[in-house]
C-alpha positions in Angstrom: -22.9 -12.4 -14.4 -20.1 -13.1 -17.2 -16.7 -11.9 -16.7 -15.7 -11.6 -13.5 -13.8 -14.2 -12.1 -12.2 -14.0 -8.6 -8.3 -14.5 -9.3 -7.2 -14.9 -5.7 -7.1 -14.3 -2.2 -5.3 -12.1 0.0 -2.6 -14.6 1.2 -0.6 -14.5 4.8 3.3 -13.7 4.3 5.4 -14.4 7.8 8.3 -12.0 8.3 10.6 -12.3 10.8 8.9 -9.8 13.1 5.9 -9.1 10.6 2.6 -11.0 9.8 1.0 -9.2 6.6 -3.2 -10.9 6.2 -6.0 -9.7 4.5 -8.1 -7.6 5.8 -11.2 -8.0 7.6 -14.9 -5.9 8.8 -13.4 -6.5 12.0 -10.6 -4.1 11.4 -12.5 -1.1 10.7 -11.7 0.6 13.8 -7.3 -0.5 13.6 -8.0 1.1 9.6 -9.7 3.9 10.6 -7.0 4.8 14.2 -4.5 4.8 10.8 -6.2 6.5 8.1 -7.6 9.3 10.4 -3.9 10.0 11.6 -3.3 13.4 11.3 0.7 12.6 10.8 -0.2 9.7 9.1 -2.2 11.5 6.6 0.6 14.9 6.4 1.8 13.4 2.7 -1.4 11.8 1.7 -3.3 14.6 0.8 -3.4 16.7 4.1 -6.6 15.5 6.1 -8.1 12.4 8.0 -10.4 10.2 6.4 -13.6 9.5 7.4 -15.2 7.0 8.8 -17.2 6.2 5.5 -13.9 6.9 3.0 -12.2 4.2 5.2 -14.8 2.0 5.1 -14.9 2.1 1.3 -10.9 1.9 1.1 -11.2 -1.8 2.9 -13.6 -3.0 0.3 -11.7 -1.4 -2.3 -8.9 -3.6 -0.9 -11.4 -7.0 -1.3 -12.1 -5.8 -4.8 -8.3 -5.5 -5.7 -7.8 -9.4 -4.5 -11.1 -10.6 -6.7 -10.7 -8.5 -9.5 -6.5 -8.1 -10.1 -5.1 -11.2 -7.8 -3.3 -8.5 -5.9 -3.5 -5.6 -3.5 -3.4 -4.6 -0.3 -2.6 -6.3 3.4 -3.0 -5.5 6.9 0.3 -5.1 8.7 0.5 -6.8 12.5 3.4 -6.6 14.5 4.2 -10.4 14.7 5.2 -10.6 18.9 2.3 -8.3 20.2 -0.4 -8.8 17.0 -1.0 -5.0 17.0 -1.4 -3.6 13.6 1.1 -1.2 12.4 -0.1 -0.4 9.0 -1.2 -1.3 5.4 1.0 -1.9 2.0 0.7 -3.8 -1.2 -0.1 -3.2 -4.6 -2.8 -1.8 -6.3 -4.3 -0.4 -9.8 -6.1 3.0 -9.6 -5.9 4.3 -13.1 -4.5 7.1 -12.3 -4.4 9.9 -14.6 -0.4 9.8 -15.6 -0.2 6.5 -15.6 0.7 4.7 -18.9 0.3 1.0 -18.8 -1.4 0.8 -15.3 1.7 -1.4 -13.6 0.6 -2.1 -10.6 1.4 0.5 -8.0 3.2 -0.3 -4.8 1.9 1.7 -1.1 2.2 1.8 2.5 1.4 3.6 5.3 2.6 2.7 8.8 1.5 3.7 12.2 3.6 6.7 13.6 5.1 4.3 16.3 6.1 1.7 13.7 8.0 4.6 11.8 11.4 4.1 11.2 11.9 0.7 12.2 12.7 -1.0 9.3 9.2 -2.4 9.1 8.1 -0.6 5.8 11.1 -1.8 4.2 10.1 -5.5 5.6 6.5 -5.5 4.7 7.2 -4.5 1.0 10.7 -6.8 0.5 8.1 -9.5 1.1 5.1 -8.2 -0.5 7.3 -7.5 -3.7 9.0 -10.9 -3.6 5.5 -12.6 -3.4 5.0 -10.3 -6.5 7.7 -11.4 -8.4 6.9 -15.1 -8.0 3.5 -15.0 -8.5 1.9 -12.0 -10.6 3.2 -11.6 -14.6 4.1 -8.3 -14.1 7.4 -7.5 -13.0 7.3 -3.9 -13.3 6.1 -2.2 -10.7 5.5 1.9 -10.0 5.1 4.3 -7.1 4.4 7.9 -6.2 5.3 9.7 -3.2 5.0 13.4 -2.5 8.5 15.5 -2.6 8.1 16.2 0.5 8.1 12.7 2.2 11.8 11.9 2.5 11.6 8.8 4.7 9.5 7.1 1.6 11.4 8.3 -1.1 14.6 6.8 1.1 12.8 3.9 1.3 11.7 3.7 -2.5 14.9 3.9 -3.4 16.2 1.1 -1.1 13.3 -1.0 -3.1 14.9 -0.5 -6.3 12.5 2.3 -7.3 14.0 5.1 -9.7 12.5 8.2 -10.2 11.3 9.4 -13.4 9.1 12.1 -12.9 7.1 14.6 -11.5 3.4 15.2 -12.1 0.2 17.3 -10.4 -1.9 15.0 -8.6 -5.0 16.4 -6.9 -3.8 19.7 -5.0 -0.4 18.7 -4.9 2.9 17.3 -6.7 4.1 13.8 -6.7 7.3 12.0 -7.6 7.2 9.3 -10.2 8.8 6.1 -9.5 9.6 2.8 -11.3 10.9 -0.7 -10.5 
């Protein structure tokens, strides 16, 4: 096979209360408790995930590392190792997007909500960014109607500049 060469692996980043890893088949179960969350899943499109879209989301998430050098981490709570979420960066070619920058996401556990943790997982994942991938743009979206992420965006130096259908619903265009 010509062409592919793996770029990288997932590294660890060490917060202060945060360890972010890559992910692993063993985590299946803490991915799936998270993406079949019905509050979790209220401004992700409405409805749980299955077992099998899960499943393909994790090794999504290896592709991302072998193919880009970048994408997406488990979150664990660094004091009690439970996992409180996902974030990182991704490409999906998504229909309105115009150079593919990569795209920044999280989702935390309910209980993690609110916390500051979000904000802490993606300071970090966004400094590793910036001292280790070319790009330093960066883009999000976030439905209208998720205020704590669109606070949050904006305390990440996301600006909005848009609007535009996604799937059955709206999203807000963002920038950094």
């Amino acid at each position: 096979m010509t062409g592919l060469v793996p770029k990288s692996a997932c590294p660890f980043i060490r917060t202060s209360r945060l360890v972010l890893r890559p992910h692993a088949p063993e985590d299946f179960d803490r991915s799936l408790a998270l993406w079949s969350d019905p509050e979790v899943m209220r401004h992700m499109g409405g409805r749980p995930f299955t077992p099998e879209e899960v499943w393909r989301r994790m090794l999504a998430y290896a592709g991302l590392w072998s193919m880009l050098g970048y994408g997406y981490w488990l979150i664990q709570d660094a004091a009690s190792g439970d996992s409180i979420g996902e974030a990182g960066l991704a490409d999906f070619h998504r229909p309105f997007a115009t150079d593919f920058a990569p795209e920044a996401g999280w989702m935390l556990t309910p209980f993690a909500q609110g916390k500051g943790l979000a904000f802490e997982a993606m300071t970090a994942i966004l400094q590793w960014a910036e001292e280790t991938l070319p790009h330093r743009h960066t883009v999000c979206i976030i439905s209208p109607e998720n205020s704590p992420s669109l606070r949050l965006a904006a305390r990440l130096g996301y600006r909005q500049t848009g609007r535009s259908p996604y799937g059955e619903r709206d999203v807000v265009l963002h920038e950094r």
